[in-house]
Each structure stands twice: as C-alpha cells, then as structure tokens.
DOTORMAR-500296 format. One record per residue (C-alpha): residue number from 0; residue in three letters; chain; z, x, y negated. Coordinates in Angstrom, 1 decimal. Last residue first. Layout:
{NUM,ALA,A,{Z,X,Y}};
...
***
This chain:
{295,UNK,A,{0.4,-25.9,-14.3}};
{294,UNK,A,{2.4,-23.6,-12.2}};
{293,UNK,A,{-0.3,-21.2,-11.5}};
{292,UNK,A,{0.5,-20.5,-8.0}};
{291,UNK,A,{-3.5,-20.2,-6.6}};
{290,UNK,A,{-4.7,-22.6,-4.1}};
{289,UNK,A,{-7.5,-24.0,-6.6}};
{288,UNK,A,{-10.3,-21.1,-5.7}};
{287,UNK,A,{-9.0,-19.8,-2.1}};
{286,UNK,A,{-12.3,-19.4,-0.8}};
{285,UNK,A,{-13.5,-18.2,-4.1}};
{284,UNK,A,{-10.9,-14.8,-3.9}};
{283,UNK,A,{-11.8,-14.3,-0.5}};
{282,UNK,A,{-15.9,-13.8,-1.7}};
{281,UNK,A,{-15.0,-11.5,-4.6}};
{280,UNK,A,{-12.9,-9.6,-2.0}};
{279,UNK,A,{-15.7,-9.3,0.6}};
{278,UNK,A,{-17.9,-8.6,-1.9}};
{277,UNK,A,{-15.3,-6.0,-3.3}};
{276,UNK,A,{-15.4,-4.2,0.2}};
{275,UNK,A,{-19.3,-3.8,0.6}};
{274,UNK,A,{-19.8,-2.4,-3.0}};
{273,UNK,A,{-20.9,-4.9,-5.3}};
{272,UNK,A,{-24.5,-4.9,-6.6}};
{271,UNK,A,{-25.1,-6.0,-10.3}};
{270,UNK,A,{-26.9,-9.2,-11.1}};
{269,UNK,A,{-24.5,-10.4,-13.7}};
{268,UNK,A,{-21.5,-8.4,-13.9}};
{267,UNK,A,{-18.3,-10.0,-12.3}};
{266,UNK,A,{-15.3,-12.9,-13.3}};
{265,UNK,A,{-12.8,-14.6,-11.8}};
{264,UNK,A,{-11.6,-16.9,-13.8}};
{263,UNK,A,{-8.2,-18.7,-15.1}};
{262,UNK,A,{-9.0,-21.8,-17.7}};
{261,UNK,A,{-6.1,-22.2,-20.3}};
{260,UNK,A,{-5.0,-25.4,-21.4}};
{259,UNK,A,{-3.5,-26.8,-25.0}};
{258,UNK,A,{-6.6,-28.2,-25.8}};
{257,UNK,A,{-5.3,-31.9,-24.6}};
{256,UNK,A,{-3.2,-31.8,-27.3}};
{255,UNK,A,{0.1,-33.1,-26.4}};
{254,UNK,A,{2.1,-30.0,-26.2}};
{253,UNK,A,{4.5,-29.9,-22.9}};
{252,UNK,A,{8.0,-28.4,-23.6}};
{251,UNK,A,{9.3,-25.2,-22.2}};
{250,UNK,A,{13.0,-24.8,-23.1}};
{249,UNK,A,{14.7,-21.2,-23.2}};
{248,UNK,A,{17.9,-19.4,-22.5}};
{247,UNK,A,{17.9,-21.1,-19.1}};
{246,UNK,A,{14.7,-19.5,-17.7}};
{245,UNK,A,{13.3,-20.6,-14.6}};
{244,UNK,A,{11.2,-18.4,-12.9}};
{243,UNK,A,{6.9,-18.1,-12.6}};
{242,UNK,A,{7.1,-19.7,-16.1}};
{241,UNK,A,{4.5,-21.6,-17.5}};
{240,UNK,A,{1.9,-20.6,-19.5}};
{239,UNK,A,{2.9,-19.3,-23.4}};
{238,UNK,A,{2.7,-21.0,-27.1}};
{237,UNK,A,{5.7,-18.9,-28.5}};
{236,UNK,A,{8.4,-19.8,-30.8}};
{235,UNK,A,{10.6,-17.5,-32.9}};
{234,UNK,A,{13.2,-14.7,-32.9}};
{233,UNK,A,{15.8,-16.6,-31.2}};
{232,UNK,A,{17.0,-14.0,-28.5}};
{231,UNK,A,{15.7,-16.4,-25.9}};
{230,UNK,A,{12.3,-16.6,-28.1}};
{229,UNK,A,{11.8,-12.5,-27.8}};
{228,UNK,A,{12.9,-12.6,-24.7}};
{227,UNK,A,{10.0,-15.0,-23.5}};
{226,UNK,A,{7.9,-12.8,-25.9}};
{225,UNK,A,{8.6,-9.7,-23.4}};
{224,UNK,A,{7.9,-12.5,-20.6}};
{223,UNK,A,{4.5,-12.8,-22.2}};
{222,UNK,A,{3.1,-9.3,-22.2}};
{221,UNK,A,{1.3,-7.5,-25.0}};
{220,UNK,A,{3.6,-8.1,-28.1}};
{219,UNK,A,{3.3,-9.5,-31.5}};
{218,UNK,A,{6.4,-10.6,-33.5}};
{217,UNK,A,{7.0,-12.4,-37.0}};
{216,UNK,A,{3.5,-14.7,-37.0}};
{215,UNK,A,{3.7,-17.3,-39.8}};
{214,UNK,A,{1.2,-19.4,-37.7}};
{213,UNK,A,{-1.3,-21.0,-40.0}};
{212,UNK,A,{-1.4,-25.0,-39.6}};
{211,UNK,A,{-3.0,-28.0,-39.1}};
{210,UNK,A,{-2.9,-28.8,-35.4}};
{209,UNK,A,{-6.4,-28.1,-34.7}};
{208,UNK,A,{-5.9,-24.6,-36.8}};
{207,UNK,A,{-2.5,-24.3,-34.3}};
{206,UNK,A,{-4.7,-24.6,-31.6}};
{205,UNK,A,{-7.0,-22.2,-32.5}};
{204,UNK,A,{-4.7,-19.3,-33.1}};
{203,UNK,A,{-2.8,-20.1,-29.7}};
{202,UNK,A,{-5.7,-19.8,-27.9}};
{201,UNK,A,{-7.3,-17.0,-29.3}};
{200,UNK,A,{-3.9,-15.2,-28.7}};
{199,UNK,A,{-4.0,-16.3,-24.6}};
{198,UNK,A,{-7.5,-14.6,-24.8}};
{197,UNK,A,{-5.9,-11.5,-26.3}};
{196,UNK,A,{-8.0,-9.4,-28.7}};
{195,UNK,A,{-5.0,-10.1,-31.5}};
{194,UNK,A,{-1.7,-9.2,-30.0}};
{193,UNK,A,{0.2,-11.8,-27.9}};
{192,UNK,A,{2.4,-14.2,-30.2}};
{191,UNK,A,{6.0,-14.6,-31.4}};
{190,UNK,A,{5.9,-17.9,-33.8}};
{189,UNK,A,{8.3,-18.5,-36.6}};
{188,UNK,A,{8.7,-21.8,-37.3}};
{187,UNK,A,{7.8,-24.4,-40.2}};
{186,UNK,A,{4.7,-25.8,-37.8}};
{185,UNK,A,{7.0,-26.3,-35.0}};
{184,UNK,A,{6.7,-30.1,-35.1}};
{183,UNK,A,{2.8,-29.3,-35.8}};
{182,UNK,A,{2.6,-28.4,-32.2}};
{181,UNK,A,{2.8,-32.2,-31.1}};
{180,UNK,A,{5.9,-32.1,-28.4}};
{179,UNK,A,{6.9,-33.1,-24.6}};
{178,UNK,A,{9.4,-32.9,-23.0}};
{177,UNK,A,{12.5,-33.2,-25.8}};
{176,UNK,A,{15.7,-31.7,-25.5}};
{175,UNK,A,{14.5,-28.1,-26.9}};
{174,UNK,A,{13.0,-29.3,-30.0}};
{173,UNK,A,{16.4,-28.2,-32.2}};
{172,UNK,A,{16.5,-24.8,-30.6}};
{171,UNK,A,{19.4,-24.3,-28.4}};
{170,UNK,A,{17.3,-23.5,-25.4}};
{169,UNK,A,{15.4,-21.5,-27.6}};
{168,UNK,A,{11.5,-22.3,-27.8}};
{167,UNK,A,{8.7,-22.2,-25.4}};
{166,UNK,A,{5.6,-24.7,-26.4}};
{165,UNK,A,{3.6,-24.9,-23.1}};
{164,UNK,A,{0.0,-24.0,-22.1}};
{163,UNK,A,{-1.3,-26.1,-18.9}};
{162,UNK,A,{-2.8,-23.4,-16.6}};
{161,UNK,A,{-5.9,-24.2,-14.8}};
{160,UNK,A,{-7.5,-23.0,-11.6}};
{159,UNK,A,{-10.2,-20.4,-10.2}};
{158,UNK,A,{-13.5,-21.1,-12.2}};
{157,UNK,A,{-16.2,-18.7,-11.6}};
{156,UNK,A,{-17.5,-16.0,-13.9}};
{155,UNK,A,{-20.9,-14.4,-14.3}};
{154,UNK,A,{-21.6,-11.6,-17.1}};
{153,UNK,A,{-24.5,-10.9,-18.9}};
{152,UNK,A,{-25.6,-14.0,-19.4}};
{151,UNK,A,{-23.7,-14.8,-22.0}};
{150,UNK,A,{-19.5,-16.2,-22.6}};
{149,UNK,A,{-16.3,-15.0,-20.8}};
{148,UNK,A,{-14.3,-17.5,-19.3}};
{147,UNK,A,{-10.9,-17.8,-21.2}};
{146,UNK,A,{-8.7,-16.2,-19.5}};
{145,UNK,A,{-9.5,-13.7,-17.1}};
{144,UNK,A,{-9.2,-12.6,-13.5}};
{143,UNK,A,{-11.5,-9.1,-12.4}};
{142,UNK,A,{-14.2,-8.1,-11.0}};
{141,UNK,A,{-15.8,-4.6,-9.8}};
{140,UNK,A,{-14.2,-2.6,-12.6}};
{139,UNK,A,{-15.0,0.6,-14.4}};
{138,UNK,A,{-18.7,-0.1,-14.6}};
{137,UNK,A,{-18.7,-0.2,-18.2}};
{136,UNK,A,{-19.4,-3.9,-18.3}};
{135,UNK,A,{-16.1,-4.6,-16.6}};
{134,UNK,A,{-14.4,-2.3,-18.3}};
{133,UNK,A,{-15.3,-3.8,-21.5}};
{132,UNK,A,{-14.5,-7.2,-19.7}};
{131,UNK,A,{-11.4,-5.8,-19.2}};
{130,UNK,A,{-10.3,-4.7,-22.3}};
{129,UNK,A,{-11.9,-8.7,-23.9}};
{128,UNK,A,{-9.2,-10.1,-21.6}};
{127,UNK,A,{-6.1,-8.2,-21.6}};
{126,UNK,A,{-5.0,-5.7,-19.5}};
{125,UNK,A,{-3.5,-5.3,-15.8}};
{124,UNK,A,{-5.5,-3.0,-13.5}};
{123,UNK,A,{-5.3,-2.5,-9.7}};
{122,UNK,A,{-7.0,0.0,-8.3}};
{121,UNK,A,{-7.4,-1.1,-4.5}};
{120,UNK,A,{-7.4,0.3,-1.0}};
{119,UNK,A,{-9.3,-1.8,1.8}};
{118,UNK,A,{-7.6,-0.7,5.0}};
{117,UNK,A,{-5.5,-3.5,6.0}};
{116,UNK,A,{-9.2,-6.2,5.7}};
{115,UNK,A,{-8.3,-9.3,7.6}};
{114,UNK,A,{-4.5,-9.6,6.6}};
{113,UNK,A,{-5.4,-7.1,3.4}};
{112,UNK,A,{-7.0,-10.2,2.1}};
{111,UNK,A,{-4.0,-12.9,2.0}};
{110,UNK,A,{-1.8,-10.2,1.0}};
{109,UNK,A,{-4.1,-9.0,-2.0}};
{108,UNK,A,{-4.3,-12.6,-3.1}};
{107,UNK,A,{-0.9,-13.7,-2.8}};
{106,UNK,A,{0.3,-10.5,-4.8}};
{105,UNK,A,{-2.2,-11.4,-7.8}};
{104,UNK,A,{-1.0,-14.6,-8.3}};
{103,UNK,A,{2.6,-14.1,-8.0}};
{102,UNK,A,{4.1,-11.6,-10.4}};
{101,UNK,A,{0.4,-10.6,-11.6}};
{100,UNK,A,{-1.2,-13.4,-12.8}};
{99,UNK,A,{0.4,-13.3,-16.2}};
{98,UNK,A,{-0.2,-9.6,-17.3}};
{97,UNK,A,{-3.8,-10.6,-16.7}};
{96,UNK,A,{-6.2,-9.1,-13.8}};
{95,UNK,A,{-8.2,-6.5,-13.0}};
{94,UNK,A,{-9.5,-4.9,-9.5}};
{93,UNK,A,{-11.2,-1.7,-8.7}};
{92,UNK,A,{-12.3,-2.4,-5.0}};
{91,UNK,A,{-12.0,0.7,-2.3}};
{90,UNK,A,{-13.3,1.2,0.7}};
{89,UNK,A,{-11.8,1.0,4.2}};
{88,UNK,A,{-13.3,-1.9,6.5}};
{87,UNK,A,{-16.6,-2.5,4.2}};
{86,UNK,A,{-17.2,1.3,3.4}};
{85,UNK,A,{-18.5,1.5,-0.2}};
{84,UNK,A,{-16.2,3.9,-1.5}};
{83,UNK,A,{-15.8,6.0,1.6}};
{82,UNK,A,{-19.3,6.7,1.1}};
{81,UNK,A,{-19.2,7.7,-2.6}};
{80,UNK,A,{-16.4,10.1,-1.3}};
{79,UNK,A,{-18.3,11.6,1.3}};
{78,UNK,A,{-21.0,12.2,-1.3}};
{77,UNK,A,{-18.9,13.4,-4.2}};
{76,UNK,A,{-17.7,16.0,-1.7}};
{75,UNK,A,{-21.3,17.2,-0.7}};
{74,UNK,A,{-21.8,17.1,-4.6}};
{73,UNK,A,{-18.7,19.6,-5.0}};
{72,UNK,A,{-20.0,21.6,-1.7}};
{71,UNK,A,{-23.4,21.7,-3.4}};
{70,UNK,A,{-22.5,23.1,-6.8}};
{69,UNK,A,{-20.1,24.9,-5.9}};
{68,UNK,A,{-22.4,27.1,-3.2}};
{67,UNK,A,{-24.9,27.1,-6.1}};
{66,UNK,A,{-22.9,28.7,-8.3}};
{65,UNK,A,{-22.2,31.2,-6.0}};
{64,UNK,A,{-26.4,31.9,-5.6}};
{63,UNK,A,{-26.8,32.0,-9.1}};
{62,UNK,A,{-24.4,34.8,-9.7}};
{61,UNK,A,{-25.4,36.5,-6.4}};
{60,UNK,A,{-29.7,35.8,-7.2}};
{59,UNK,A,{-28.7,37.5,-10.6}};
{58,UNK,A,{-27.7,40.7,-8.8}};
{57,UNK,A,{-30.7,40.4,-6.5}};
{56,UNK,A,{-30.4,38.9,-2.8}};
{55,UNK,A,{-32.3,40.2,-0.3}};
{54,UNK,A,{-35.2,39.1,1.4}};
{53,UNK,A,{-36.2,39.9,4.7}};
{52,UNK,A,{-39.8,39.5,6.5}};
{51,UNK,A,{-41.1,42.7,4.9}};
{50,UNK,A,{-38.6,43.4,1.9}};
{49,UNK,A,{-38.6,40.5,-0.7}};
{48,UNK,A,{-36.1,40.7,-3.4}};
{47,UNK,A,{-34.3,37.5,-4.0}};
{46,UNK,A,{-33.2,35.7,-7.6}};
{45,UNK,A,{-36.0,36.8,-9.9}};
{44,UNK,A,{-35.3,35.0,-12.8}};
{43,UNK,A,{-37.4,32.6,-15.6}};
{42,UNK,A,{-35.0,29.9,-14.4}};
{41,UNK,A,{-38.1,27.3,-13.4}};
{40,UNK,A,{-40.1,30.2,-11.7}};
{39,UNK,A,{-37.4,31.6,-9.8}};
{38,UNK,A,{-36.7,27.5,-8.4}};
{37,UNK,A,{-40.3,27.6,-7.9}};
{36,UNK,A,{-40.3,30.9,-6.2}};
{35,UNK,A,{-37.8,28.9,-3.7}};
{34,UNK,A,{-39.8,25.9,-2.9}};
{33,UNK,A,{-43.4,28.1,-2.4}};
{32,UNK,A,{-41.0,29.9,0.0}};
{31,UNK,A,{-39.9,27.0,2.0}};
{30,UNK,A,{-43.5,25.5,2.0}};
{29,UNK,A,{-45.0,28.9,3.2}};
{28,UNK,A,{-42.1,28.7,6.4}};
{27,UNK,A,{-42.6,25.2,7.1}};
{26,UNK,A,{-39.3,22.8,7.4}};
{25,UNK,A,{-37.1,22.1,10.0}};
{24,UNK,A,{-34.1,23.4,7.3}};
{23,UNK,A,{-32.9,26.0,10.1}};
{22,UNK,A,{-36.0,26.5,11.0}};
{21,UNK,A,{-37.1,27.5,7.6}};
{20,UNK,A,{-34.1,29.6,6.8}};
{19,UNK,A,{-34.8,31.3,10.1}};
{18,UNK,A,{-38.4,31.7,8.4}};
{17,UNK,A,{-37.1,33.1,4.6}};
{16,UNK,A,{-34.7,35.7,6.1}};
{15,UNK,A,{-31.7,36.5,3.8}};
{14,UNK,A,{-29.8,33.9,6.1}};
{13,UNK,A,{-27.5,32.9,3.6}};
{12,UNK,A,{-29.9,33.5,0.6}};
{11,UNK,A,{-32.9,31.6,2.3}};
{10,UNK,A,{-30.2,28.6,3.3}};
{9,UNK,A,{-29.1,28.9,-0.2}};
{8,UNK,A,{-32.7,28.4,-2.2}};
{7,UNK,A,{-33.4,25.9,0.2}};
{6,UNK,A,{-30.0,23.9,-1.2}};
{5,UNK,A,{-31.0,24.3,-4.3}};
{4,UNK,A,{-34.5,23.5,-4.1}};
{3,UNK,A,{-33.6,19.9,-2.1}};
{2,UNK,A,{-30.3,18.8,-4.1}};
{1,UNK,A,{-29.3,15.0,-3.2}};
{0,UNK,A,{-30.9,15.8,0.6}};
***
C-alpha cells in the first residue's frame, strides 16, 4: 500500500509469472505489467526477461530486486511501529518536563495515568525551557511542562499551578532568620544561578533589574538542587522554588516582590494532531490542573 510499483515489481519477481503475481495482488494482468515496465522505464534497466508467460529475473533485476525486499520489510516495520505509536491503550507519549517537576510532580502524574492506561510507554525528557520547546516544535515531543508560558501562536499552553520563587541562602547566612526579604538585601552577594536559556534564569535576571541590581554571578549550573549545594557550601545565593525536602544547611526566605512567581504549563503545538495516547495524557494532565505538589 506505502510502495505500490515496488512491491508489484516483487510479487512478479517472486512468482516470475506476471498473472499469479496479478492474482495474488487482485489486480489486472495488463495493469500489473504496464506497473512493472514503468518501474524499468523510470531506472533506465531491464529488470525481468520475458519468456512466454514467465519472466525471469535479469542480473540487475537480482540487485534491484534484494533491495527491494529491504526496502519493504524495513517500511513494513516502520508501519507496525507507527501503529503501535498511536495505539490509544499501548502507545507511546514523548513527554518533557523541568528538572524541578520531576521528584514529585512528574511521578504523580504518570501514576495517576498509568492507573487507567498500564500500557502507555513514555519518553520522558528533562531540559530546560526554550530545549524543549525546540523539541517541541521539532516534532520530538508531544507536550511538555514549562516555565514561563511560551509566547505566539504557534504553540498553545495551559496554566497548571504556581510556584512562589524564594531567596535560598546559608543557614548561617546573615538573612537566614528572617521570612521574608526585598532582593536588594542580597544585592552585595554572590548569586549561583541556572545557565542562560533557562526560564527560571530569565526570572531571576529580571527580578534583580526590578530590584536594582546586576547579579555578580560566581556559579551557573543546570539543575537547582546542584545550586542548593552550592549555597549550603556557602558559595552564594540563589533565587530557586521551594524545596520538595527540607534542607537544614539552608534558609528559604519569601521575596516581597510580587514578581517573584513562576507560572508551570503544559504546553503543545498549535493545531497539530496528537497521537491517541498523548491526548489522553494532555487531557489527564488538565483534569488535575491545580492538584499538583508545587509547594508554593
């Protein structure tokens, strides 16, 4: 069905007789051999010599003729696959998500889905925001959580929860008693921040400018309880969500600006068709919009 002339050209070489090949294809004999001296027409080879009501294959018709066989078993393959993919009760969803939702978040989720769909498989994927919207784009992921909401129309996002951001400094740090702080107290410390490209980053970045201030940056990383350490060990502050687990090497302090939020998302490509199994998903994931464990 994917590859008409190739696979009429194999039936015919199988068989070597051009009308069983027909009846084996339920198609007419002349239109079955009109479909294979097009195929030797559009190569510029003769492929089968014809004796009576035989044909037989020609050295190049061989060469061609196990290429072919590939050919079709390896798209025959892609098709079985392609329909495993899309199966509502076993297929597969290609999932992202933050660093951040992924030690609770995430896990409630996939548990609260698999209990009505056990054989959906999925590829999870943890990366930062503007990776996975590439991704997402790209084809290489049905949806996925972010922070912030992406921008244009190109991309549709719903809103799942908030995340009020905290200051996180040493638990001996001289900030660490109060509860609540104005970022420009820490103005004249070192801050350990995401890498640039992460939402969280952007964040941070922007509330500092609304604060008055450049960071003096003195570590990047790419997950946050690596700069949890980072501030434990007393290598800086960090503007971070709140902790899944209590930490007594650090405080986390409320900032007063009311900016000082992040918004979690779920996010897909505008007008493209989900596969039966990450519709389902999308559609569990809003059904649960505001119950996740975001500690806010």
């Amino acid at each position: 069905m994917l590859a008409p002339p190739l696979a009429q050209f194999a039936a015919v070489a199988r068989l070597e007789h051009v009308t069983r090949a027909a009846a084996q294809l339920g198609m007419p004999q002349p239109t079955l051999s009109r479909a294979v001296a097009r195929v030797e027409e559009d190569l510029g080879v003769v492929l089968l010599a014809r004796e009576g009501r035989t044909v037989r294959l020609t050295r190049a018709g061989r060469i061609f003729l196990a290429a072919v066989e590939r050919a079709l078993s390896e798209v025959e393959r892609g098709a079985e696959a392609a329909r495993a993919e899309a199966d509502p009760t076993g297929g597969r969803v290609a999932f992202g998500f933050l660093h951040t939702m992924g030690s609770e978040a995430v896990p409630m989720l996939l548990r609260g889905f698999r209990g009505d769909h056990p054989r959906v498989r999925f590829q999870l994927v943890q990366d930062y925001t503007d990776s996975m919207l590439e991704r997402l784009r790209a084809g290489e992921l049905d949806l996925c959580l972010v922070s912030p909401r992406p921008e244009g129309p190109e991309l549709t996002s719903r809103r799942l929860g908030e995340q009020r951001l905290r200051l996180v400094v040493p638990a001996d740090h001289r900030l660490a008693g109060r509860q609540r702080v104005r970022l420009s107290e820490a103005a004249d410390d070192p801050f350990v921040t995401l890498e640039p490209g992460y939402g969280l980053r952007r964040i941070t970045d922007a509330l500092c400018a609304e604060a008055g201030f450049s960071p003096r940056i003195s570590f990047e990383g790419e997950e946050s309880e690596t700069l949890r350490g980072l501030v434990a060990a007393g290598l800086g502050v960090a503007v971070l969500p709140p902790s899944t687990v209590a930490r007594p090497d650090v405080a986390e302090l409320w900032l007063s600006s009311p900016g000082a939020r992040r918004e979690i998302a779920l996010a897909w490509v505008t007008g493209r068709t989900l596969t039966p199994p990450a519709e389902a998903f999308r559609a569990y994931v809003l059904s649960v919009r505001g119950q996740l464990p975001l500690h806010s």
